[in-house]
DOFI-402468 format. One line per field, with one value per residue (C-alpha): residue in one letter; x, y, z. Coordinates in Angstrom, 1 decimal. Layout:
! DOFI-402468
residu (A_...)
X (X_...)
Y (Y_...)
Z (Z_...)
END
This chain:
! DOFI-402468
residu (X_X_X_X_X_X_X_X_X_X_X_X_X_X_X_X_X_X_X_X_X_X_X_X_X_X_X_X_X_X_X_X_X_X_X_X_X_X_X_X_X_X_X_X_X_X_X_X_X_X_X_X_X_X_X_X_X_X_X_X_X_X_X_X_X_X_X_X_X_X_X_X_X_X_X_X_X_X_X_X_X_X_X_X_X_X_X_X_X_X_X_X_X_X_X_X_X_X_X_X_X_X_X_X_X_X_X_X_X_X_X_X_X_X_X_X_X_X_X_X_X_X_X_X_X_X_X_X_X_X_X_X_X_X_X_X_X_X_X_X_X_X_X_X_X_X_X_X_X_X_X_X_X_X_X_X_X_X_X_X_X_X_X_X_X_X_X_X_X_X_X_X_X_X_X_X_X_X_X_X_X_X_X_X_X_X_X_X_X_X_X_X_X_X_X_X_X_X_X_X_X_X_X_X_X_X_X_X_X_X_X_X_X_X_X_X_X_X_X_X_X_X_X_X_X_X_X_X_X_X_X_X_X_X_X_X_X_X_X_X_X_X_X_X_X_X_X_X_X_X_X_X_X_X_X_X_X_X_X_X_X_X_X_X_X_X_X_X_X_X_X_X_X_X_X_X_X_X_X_X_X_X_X_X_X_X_X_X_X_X_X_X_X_X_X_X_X_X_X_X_X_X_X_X)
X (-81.3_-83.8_-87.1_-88.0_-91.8_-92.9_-95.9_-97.3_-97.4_-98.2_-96.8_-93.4_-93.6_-95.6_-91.8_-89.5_-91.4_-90.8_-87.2_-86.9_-88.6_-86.4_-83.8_-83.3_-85.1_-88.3_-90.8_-94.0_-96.1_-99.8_-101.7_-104.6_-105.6_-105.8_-105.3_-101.5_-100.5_-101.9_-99.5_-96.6_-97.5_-97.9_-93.9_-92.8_-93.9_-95.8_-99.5_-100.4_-103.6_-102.2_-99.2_-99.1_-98.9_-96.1_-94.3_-94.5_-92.6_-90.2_-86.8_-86.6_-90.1_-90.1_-92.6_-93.6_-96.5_-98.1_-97.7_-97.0_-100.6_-100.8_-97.2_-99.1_-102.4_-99.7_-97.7_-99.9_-103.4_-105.8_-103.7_-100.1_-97.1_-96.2_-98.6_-96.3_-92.9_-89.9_-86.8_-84.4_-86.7_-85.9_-87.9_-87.0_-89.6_-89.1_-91.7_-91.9_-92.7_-91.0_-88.1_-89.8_-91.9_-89.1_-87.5_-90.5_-91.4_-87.9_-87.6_-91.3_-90.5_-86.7_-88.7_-90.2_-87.1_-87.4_-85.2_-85.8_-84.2_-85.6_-84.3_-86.7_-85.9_-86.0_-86.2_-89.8_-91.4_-89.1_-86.3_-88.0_-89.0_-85.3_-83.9_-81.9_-83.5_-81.3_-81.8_-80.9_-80.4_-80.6_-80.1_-77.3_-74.4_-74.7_-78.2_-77.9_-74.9_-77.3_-80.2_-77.9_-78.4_-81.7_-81.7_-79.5_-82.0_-84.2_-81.7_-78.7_-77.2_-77.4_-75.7_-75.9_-76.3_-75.8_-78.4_-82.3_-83.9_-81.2_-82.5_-85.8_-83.8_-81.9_-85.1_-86.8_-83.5_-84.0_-87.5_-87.6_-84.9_-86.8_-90.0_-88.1_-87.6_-91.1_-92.3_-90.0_-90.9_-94.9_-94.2_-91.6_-92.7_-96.3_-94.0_-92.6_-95.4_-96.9_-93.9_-94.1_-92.0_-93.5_-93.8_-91.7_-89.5_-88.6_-89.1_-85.7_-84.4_-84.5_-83.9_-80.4_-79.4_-77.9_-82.2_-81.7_-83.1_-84.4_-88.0_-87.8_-87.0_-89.5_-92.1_-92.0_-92.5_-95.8_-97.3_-96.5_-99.0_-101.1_-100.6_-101.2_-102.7_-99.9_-97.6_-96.7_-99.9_-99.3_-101.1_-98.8_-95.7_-96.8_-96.1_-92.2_-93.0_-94.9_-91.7_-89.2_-91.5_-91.9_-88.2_-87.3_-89.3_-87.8_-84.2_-85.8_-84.4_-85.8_-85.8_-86.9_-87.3_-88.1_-91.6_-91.9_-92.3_-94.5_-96.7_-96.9_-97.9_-100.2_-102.2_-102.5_-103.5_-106.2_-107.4_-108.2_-105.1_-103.8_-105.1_-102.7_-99.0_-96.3_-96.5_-99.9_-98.8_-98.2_-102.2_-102.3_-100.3_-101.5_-105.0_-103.1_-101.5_-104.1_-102.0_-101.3_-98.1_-98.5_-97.9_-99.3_-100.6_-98.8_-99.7_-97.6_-97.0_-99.6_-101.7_-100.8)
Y (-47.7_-48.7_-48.4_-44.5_-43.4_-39.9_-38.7_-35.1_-34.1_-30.5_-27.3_-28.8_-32.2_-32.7_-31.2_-32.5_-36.2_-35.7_-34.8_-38.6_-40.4_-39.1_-41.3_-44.7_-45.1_-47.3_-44.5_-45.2_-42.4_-41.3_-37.9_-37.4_-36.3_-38.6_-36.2_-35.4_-39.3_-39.6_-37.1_-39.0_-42.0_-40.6_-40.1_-43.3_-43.8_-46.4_-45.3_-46.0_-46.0_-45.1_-44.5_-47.9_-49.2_-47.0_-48.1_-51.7_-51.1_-48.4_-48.3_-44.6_-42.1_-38.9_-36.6_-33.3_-31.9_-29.0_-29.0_-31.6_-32.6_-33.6_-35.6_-37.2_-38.2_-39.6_-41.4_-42.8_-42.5_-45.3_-47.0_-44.7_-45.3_-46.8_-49.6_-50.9_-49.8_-52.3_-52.1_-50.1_-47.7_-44.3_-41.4_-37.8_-35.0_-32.5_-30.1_-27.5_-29.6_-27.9_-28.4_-30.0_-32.1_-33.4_-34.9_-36.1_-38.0_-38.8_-40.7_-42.5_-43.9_-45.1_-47.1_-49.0_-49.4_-46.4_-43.8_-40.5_-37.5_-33.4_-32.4_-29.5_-27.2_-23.8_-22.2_-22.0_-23.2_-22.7_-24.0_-27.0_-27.2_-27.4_-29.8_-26.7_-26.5_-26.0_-28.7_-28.8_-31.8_-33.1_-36.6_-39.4_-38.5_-42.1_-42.4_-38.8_-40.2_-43.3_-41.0_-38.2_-39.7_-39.2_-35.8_-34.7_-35.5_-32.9_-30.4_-28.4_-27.9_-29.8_-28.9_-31.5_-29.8_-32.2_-33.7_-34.7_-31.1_-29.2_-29.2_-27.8_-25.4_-24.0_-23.6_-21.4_-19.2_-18.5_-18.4_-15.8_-13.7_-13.7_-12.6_-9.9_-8.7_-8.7_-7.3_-4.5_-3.8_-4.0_-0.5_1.2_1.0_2.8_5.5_5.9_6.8_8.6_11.1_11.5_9.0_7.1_3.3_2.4_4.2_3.3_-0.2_0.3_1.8_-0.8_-3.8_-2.1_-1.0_-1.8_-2.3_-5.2_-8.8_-12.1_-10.8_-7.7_-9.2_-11.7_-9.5_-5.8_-6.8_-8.8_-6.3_-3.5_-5.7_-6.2_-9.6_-11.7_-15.3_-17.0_-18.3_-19.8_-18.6_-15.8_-18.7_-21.4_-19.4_-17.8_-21.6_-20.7_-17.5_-19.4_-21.9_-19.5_-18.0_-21.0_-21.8_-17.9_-19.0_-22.2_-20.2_-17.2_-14.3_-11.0_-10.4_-7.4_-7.1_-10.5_-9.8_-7.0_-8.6_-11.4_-8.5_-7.5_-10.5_-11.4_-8.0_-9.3_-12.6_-10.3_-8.5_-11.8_-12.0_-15.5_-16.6_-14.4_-14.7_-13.0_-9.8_-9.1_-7.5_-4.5_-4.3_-3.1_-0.5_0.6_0.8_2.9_5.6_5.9_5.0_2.5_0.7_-0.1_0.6_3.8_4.5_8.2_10.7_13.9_15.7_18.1_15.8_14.6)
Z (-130.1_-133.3_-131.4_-130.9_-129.6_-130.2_-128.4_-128.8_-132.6_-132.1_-133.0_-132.0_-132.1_-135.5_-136.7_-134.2_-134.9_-138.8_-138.5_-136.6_-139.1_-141.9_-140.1_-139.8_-137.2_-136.4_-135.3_-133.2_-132.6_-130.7_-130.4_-129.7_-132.8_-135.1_-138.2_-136.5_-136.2_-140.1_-141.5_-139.4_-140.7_-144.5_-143.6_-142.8_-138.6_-137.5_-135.5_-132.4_-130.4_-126.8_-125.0_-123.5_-127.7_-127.9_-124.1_-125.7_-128.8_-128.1_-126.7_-125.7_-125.9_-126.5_-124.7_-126.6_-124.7_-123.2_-119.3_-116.5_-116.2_-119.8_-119.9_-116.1_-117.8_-120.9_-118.5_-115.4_-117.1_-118.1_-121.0_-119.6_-120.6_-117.4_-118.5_-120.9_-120.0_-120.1_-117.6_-119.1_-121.3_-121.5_-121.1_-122.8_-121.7_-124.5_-123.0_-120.1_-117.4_-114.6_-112.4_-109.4_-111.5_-113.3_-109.8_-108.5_-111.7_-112.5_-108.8_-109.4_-112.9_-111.7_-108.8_-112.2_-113.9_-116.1_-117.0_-117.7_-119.3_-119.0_-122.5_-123.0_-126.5_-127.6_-130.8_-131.7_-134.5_-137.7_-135.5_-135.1_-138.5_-139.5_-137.1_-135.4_-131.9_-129.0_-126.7_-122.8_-121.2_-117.7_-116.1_-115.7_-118.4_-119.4_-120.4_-122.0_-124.6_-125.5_-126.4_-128.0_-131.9_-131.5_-129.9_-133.2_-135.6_-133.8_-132.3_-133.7_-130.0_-127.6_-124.0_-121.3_-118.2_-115.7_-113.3_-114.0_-113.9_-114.9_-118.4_-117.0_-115.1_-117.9_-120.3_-117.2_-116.9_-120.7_-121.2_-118.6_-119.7_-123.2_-121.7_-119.4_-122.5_-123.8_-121.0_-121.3_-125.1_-124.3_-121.7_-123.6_-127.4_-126.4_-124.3_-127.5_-129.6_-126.5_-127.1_-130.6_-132.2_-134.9_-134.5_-137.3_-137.3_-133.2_-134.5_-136.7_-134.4_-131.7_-134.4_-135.5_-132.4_-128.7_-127.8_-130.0_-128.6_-130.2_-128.4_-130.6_-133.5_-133.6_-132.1_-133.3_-137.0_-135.6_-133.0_-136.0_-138.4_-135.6_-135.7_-132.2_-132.9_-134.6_-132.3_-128.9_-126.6_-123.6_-121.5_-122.2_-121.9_-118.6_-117.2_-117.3_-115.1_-112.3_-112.4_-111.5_-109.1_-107.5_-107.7_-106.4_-103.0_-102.3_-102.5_-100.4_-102.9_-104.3_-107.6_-109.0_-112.4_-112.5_-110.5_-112.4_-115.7_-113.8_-112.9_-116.7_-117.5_-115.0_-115.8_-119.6_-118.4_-116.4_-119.4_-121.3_-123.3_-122.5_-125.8_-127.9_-128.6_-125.6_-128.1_-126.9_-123.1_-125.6_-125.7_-121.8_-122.1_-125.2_-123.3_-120.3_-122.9_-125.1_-128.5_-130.7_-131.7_-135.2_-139.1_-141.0_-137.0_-135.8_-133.3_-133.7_-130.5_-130.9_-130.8_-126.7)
END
């Protein structure tokens, strides 16, 4: 498999694309900003000027895009992928499409003689910058070993997890667990302070001890700086939460903390915060105490 596409060169992709074309592979790839394809091709990847160029010369595609209507337009839009496609191409959606979307799509694209893959990653930025993403991996085990060469030059574990939207599936289960935890730092950390305890010293406290989580330790350092523009928006990662909600109604169950945390985030949403990083939801409870979480900031007791 010589041919590989690439389509999306974003936060993600722009690395994940890289990572391919430092193999010997022959890399096509198209975003819509033409600045993004320029700095792929400055590595060695050949441009394209749609997704149907790409369809034509590729043997497997790579999908690294923002949400199922983007990776729709990409595929089924005026000059698609779907345009192009030869029987027998495979399709990997690295992104967070969704577990429903996947099988729908999935179905439509095998009744063209395409195959597809849900093989969405985790590991944000710096893990995709160093080719050590997680990757999880859902379809026909077949078609999953032809494609895994090309998955390692992107990911440093890969986990097939059985069939098409499982890899979807698995991503949600994470994701939300990871922003459980976010949610749960944004109304605890300002408690903190409300009671007297000063921010950064609470902040070692958590990052050393049994409070410990990858959402602390990638966030406390940023909401303490009062830094909230330079990652993954609270917008886009709010997709994964209306997943599982969706998925928690088709199976009829409650769960509890898991709507809690939706609420969280659904009032930061409401306070215009959808544009800043997960770290943000901090912000509304901040508002409802009346402190601050962050360096050099301390309110003694007396001060309550």
């Amino acid at each position: 498999m010589k041919h590989v596409g690439f389509i999306g060169l974003g936060q993600m992709g722009k690395w994940m694309a890289g990572n391919i074309a430092r193999h010997p592979f022959n890399l096509c790839v198209y975003d819509i900003d033409a600045s993004a394809v320029d700095r792929l091709v400055e590595q060695g990847a050949k441009p394209a000027g749609s997704p149907s160029e790409v369809a034509a010369q590729a043997d497997v595609i790579l999908l690294s895009l923002p949400n199922a209507g983007v990776a729709d337009d990409i595929l089924h839009g005026e000059k698609g992928v779907v345009q192009a496609a030869r029987p027998g191409m495979i399709l990997v959606d690295c992104g967070t499409s969704g577990y429903l979307w996947t099988r729908k799509t999935a179905a439509v694209l095998a009744g063209q003689g395409i195959l597809m893959l849900d093989a969405p990653v985790t590991g944000l930025e710096q893990k995709a910058r160093e080719a050590a993403l997680t990757i999880m991996v859902g379809g026909t085990e077949d078609v999953f070993e032809q494609v895994k060469p090309v998955l390692h030059t992107v990911g440093e574990t890969i986990i097939y997890m059985g069939k098409i939207g499982c890899g979807q599936l698995a991503k949600m289960i994470n994701n939300v667990i990871y922003n459980a935890n976010m949610a749960t730092l944004a109304e605890i950390l300002p408690m903190a302070v409300k009671l007297g305890l000063a921010p950064e010293n609470i902040a070692d406290v958590v990052n050393t001890g049994s409070g410990r989580s990858f959402a602390s330790e990638f966030f406390i350092e940023k909401i303490l700086a009062d830094r909230f523009t330079d990652t993954y928006s609270l917008g886009n990662a709010y997709k994964d939460m209306r997943h599982m909600d969706e998925a928690v109604a088709e199976l009829n169950i409650s769960l509890p903390i898991f709507r809690a945390a939706m609420d969280t985030y659904q009032k930061a949403l409401g306070a215009g915060l959808g544009g800043e990083d997960k770290g943000s939801m901090i912000k509304v409870f901040e508002k409802e105490m009346g402190v601050l979480f962050r360096k050099g900031v301390f309110r003694k007791p007396d001060d309550l």
